[in-house]
N, C-alpha and C positions, 0 to 999 in steps of 0.2 A: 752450684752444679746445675746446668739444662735440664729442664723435665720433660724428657724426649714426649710424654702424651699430652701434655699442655696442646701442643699445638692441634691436633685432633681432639682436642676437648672441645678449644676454643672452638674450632669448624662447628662441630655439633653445635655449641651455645650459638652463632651468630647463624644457622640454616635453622633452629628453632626461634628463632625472634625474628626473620624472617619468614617461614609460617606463618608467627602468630598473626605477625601484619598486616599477610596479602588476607590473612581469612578473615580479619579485621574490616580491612577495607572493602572486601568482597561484599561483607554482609551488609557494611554502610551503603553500598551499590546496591544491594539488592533489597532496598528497607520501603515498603510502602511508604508512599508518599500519604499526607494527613491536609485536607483542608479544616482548617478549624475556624468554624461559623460563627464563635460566638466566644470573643475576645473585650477586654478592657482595659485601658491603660488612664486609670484616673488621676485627679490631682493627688490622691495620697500615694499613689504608684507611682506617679513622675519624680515626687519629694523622696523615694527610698531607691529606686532604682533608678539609673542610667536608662536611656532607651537604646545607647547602644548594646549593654545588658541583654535588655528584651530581646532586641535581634538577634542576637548570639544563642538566646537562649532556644528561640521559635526554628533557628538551622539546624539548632543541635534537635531537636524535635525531629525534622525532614519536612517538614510544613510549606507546602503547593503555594497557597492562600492561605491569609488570616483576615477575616472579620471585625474588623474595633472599631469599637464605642466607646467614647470618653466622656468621664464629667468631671471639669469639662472637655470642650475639644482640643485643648493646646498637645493633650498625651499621643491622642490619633494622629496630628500633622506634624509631632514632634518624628515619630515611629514610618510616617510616609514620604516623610523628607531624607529619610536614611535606607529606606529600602522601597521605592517603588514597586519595583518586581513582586514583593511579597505582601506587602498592606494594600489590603481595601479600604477604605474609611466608610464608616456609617455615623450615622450625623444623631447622636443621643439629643433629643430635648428637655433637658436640665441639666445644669451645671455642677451639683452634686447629689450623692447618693440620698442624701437626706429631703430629697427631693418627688422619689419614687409614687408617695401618697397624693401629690397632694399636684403635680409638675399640669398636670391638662385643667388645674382651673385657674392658671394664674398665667396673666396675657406677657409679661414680662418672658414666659418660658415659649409663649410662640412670638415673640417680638426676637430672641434669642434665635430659632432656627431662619428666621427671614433675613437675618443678618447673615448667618455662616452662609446661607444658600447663596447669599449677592456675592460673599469671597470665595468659596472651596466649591469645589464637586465630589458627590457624595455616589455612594451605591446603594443606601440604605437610609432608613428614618426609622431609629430604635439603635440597640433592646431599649423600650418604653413598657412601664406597670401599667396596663389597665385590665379593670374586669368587669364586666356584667353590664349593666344601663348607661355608667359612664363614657361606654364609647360614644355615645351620640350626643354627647356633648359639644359646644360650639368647637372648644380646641382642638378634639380629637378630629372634629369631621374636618375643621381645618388643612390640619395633620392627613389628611387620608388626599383631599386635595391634592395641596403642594408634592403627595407623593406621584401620584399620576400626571398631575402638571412637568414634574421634573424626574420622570422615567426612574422612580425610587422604588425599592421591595421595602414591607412595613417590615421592621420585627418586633414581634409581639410578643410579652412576656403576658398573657392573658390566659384568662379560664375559655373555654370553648364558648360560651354565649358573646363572650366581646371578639372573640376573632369571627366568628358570622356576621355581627353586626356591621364590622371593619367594612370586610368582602362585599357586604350588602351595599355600600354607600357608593361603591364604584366599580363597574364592571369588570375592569383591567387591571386593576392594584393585584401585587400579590404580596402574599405574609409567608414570612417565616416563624414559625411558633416556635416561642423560643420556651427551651427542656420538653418537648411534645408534652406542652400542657399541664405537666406533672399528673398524664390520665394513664391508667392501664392501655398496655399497647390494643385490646381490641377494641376501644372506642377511639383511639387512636385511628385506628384502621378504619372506621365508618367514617369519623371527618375526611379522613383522605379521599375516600372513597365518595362522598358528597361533595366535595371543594376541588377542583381541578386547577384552581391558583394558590392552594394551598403547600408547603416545605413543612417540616417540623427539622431540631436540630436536638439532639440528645446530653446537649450539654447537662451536668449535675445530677443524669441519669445514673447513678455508681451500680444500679440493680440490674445495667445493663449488661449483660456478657460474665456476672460475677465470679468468681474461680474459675474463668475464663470458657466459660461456657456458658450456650445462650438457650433459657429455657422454651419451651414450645411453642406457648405466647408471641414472647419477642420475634423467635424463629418466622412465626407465620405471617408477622407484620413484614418481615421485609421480603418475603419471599411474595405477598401480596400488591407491595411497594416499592419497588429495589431503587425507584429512581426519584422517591420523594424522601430523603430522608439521609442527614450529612449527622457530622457529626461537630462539639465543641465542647472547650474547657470551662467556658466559663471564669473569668479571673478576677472576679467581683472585691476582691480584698487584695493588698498587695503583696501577701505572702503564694498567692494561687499563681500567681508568673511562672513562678518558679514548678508550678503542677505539670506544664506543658508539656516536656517531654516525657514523664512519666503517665501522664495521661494517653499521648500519642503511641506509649508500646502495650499500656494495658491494650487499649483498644486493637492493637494488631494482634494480639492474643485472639481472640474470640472471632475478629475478622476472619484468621487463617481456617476456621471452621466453617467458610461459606464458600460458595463456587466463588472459582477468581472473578469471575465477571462482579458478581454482588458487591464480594468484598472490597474491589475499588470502583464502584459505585459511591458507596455509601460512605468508603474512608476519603475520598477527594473528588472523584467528578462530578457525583450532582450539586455540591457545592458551587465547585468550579463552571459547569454549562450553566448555574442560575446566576452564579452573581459577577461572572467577569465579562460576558455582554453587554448587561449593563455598567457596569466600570468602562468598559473601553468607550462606550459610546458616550458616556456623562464627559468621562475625563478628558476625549477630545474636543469638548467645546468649552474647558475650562479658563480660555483667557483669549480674547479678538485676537490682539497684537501676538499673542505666541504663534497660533495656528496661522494668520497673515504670515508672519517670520519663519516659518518650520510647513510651507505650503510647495518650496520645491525639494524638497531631503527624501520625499518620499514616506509612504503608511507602513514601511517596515522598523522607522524611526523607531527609538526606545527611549518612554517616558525615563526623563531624570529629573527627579525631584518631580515640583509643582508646577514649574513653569519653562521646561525644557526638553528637551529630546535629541538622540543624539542617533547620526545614522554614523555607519562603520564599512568604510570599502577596502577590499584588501586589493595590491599589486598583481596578484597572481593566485592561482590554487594553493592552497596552502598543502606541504608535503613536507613528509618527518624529516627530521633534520638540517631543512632547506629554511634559510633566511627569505621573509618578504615583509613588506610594511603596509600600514594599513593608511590610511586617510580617516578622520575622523571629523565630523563635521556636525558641532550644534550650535544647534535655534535655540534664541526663546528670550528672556528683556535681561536686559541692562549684567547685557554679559562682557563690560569694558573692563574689569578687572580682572576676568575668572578666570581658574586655571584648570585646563583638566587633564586626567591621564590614565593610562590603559594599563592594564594587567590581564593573565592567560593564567589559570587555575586548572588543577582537577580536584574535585571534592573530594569526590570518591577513594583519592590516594591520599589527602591531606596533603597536596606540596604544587606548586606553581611549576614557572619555567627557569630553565640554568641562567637565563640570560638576561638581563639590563637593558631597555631599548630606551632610544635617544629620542625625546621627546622635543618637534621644534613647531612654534607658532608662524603658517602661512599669512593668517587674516585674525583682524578679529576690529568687531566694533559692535554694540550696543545691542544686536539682534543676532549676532554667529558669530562664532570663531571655527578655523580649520586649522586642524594639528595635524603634520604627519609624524609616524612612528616607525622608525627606520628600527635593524637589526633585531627584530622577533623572530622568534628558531623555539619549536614546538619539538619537543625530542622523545613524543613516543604515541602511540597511539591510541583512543580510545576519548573518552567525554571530556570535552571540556566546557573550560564556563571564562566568556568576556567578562573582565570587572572593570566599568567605568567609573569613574571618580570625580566630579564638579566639586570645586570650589568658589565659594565665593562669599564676600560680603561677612566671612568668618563661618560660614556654613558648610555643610559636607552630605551632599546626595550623590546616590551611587545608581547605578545600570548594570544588571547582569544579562548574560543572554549565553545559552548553552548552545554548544555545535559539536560535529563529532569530526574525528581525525581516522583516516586508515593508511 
């Protein structure tokens, strides 16, 4: 027998899941973004987790920028090769953790950074342990060098005597101190206030913002400093990966108790003004023959991967509904086998687009290939996000880039 209210049930059930949805998605929309300055993906974290993992794990987060430092470096270029857009690399000098004590007197560990320096481009030289006399040691001053030489920020897990020292050795270098020293925030506030090349990063601070509230102390440091002072997880063990997101909501707790301006200061942009300058400027002299190969595509090009970039022309305006294609054209070596292809996202709704585009090879030889991409139809409005995808050589980097639609 029909149950004539079924069907006005159902209505109800399927207008309250969607609700729950759009309020779902709304808030993932409206979720402070989080640079997090102070990342690691070591070899015991390579051995447990995927890095595609990691990724997954740092979007699910909202995370602007990520900071990492590997021991050793295979974790960092494993994690940059899969997400440009989101990893910085900082160049750790030692190759494992058991290394912390002892890594600035043994020439093998600055033999070690002059090697990666001759392959990668870095943004950083740290998190490195030192404290007190031994910064003036030959390898740290070393270390302080090749940072200025090669437009690097130190990050310095140090006591306040070895981060002066640092700053002392070279006019220009600047330091991130990494967990602000583990000092009370008002001497906190005097170094800041002495040091003009001076960041600190509150990674392993748990005292900070605690039942989400930030006590008068803390209050006054950023209210004194709004624009020296980011934040990080810290993920020093392999189980701490997995902290990120939960680290990224605690901190929007306590955040939401500051003027908007402070609060994304210090959850993402002074991160982001300090360390993605220098990223962009390191990463465009990362390889002759790329930047020769990718010197007419144009500076709006988007790094993919370590040794590529990729520009994106569309046919037309792009407008709701309406079919156009794009042109898609990368540089960079020994791109005779590679394959690449395009997708159109919205995060914020979790679901891409209705439609399949037909993906065909104009060119390609060892320094470019040009793809067009016929039958893209964008079916509604609001933020979206390019996802490009290289392959090659059994590898997989990717290129995002947000635009919006009306």
């Amino acid at each position: 027998m029909p149950c004539k209210s079924c069907s006005v049930i159902y209505r109800h059930l399927v207008a309250a899941a969607l609700t729950t949805l759009l309020c779902t998605q709304t808030a993932k929309a409206d979720t402070l973004p989080i640079s997090d300055a102070h990342l690691h993906y070591s070899h015991d974290s390579v051995e447990l987790t995927p890095p595609e993992r990691v990724i997954e794990i740092m979007r699910e987060a909202n995370l602007k920028l990520a900071l990492v430092s590997s021991s050793d470096d295979n974790g960092t270029q494993l994690l940059l090769e899969l997400a440009p857009d989101l990893i910085v690399p900082g160049l750790r000098p030692y190759t494992r953790r058991g290394q912390t004590r002892s890594w600035f007197k043994e020439q093998d560990n600055l033999d070690y950074v002059y090697d990666l320096l001759s392959k990668n481009r870095y943004a950083s030289i740290g998190e490195f342990h030192l404290y007190g006399a031994d910064a003036d040691l030959e390898i740290p001053r070393r270390i302080v060098t090749l940072a200025a030489e090669n437009n690097l920020i130190l990050h310095a897990h140090s006591d306040a005597d070895a981060v002066e020292r640092l700053l002392a050795q070279d006019s220009t270098v600047k330091i991130i101190w990494a967990h602000a020293g583990f000092d009370e925030p008002e001497f906190v506030s005097s170094m800041l206030s002495k040091h003009d090349r001076l960041w600190v990063d509150l990674a392993f601070r748990g005292e900070v913002g605690s039942g989400g509230q930030l006590s008068a102390e803390w209050l006054a440091l950023f209210e004194a400093h709004p624009d020296r002072i980011m934040l990080g997880t810290d993920s020093f063990t392999p189980e701490r990966i997995y902290y990120i997101p939960d680290h990224a909501e605690g901190a929007r707790v306590w955040l939401a108790t500051l003027p908007k301006d402070t609060a994304e200061r210090i959850a993402w942009k002074n991160a982001y003004d300090l360390i993605m300058p220098v990223w962009k400027k390191n990463r465009a002299t990362l390889d002759t023959d790329t930047t020769t190969a990718c010197s007419t595509i144009g500076s709006n090009a988007l790094p993919i991967g370590e040794q590529a970039r990729v520009a994106l022309q569309a046919d037309r305006k792009i407008q709701i509904g309406e079919a156009f294609s794009l042109t898609l054209t990368v540089c960079g070596k020994d791109l005779n086998s590679a394959n690449v292809a395009i997708d159109a996202t919205m995060p914020a709704h979790g679901h891409g687009m209705n439609y399949t585009p037909k993906h065909t090879v104009l060119s390609q030889d060892s320094n470019s290939m040009t793809v067009q991409v016929d039958g893209l139809r964008l079916h509604m409005p609001g933020e979206w996000q390019w996802l490009v995808t290289l392959r090659k050589d059994g590898e997989r980097s990717q290129a995002r880039e947000e635009f919006q639609v009306n």
